[in-house]
Structures are given as structure tokens and as C-alpha cells.
N, C-alpha and C positions, 0 to 999 in steps of 0.2 A: 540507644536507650535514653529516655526521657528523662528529665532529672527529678527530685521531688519538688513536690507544690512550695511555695514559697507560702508562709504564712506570714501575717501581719506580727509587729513584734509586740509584746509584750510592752504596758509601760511601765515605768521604773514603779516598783514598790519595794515598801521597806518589807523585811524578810516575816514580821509579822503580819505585814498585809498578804503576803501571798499565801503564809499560810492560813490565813484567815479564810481567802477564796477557795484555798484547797479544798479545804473541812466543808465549806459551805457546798462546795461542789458534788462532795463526796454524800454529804445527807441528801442536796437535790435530788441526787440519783437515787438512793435506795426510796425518798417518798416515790419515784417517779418510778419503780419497779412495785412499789406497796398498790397503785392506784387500781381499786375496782375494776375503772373504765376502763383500764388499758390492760390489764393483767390478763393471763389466762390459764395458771394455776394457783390451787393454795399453798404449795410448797416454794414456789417461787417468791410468792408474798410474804411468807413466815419466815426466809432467810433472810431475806431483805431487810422486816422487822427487826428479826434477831439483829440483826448489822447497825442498824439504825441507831440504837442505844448505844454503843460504841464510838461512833462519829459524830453523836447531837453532843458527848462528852469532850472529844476532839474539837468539836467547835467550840464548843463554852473555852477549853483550854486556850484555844489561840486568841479569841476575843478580850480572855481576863489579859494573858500576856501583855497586848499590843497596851489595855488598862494600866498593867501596873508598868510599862515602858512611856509613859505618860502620850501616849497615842491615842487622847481622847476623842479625837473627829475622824470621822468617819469619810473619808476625801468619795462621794459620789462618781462622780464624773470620772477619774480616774479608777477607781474599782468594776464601776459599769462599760469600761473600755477593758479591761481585764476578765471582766467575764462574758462578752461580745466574743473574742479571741480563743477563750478555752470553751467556744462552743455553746456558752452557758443559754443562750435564748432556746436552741433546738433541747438540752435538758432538762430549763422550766418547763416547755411544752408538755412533757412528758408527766407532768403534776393534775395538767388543767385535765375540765372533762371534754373531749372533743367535740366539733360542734354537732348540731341535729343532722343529720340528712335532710336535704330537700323531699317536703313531702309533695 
């Protein structure tokens, strides 16, 4: 038996930055289920919606947080290795409109 994939680790955040990525993660996804281009019902689209307002509230939550814990900077570099890790490039994809087909 194979063992599982060893993933890259996480880098250290404070417990507000990850959940900041969490929330962030979690609204990627449902635009990324809302999108025209990619979707392919309306019911699928309208939960998603429905969701969406839930989790754009969740992120405001953890954003003010990390604010009133005096975590005013926003560390790039290491947040954008944290969302490398949880996948996050192949979930933005899922936002954009994909490209033309070669005509």
C-alpha cells in the first residue's frame, strides 16, 4: 500500500491569518461555482449565491479580528505561500473566464 502524498507544510500563521485564508478560500469557491462560464445550472448557481453572503460575512469577521488584534499588515509573501498550498491558484482559476478556443 502506497502511503499518502506528502504535501508541502503550511507556513506558520497566526490563528487569525488562517483564518482569514480560510473565509477567503471559502468565498473563492462559491464565486467560483457562481461563474456563468463555468457553471452549468441555475440551481447550482443560486446555492452558491445563497452561501456566498454567509462567508463574504465570515471574511469581514476574520479580517476585523486580525484589525482589532493589532494585525494591521497584511504579510503577502507568506499568505500567498498559504494559499499556493491550500490549492488556492487551481480555485482562483475557477473565477476567471477561460480562454477562447483557437479559431
Amino acid at each position: 500500500m502506497r502511503p499518502p502524498p506528502e504535501f508541502p507544510p503550511l507556513p506558520a500563521l497566526t490563528r487569525a491569518e488562517g483564518e482569514f485564508i480560510d473565509r477567503y478560500l471559502e468565498v473563492l469557491d462559491q464565486i467560483g461555482r457562481i461563474n456563468p462560464a463555468r457553471g452549468s445550472d441555475t440551481y447550482g448557481a443560486l446555492r452558491a449565491a445563497q452561501a456566498l453572503a454567509s462567508h463574504a460575512g465570515a471574511l469581514r469577521d476574520a479580517l476585523a479580528l486580525m484589525h482589532e488584534r493589532g494585525e494591521t499588515r497584511i504579510h503577502t509573501a507568506t499568505l500567498t505561500r498559504a494559499l499556493r498550498v491550500l490549492d488556492g491558484e487551481r480555485r482562483a482559476g475557477r473565477v476567471t473566464v477561460p480562454p477562447a478556443p483557437p479559431s
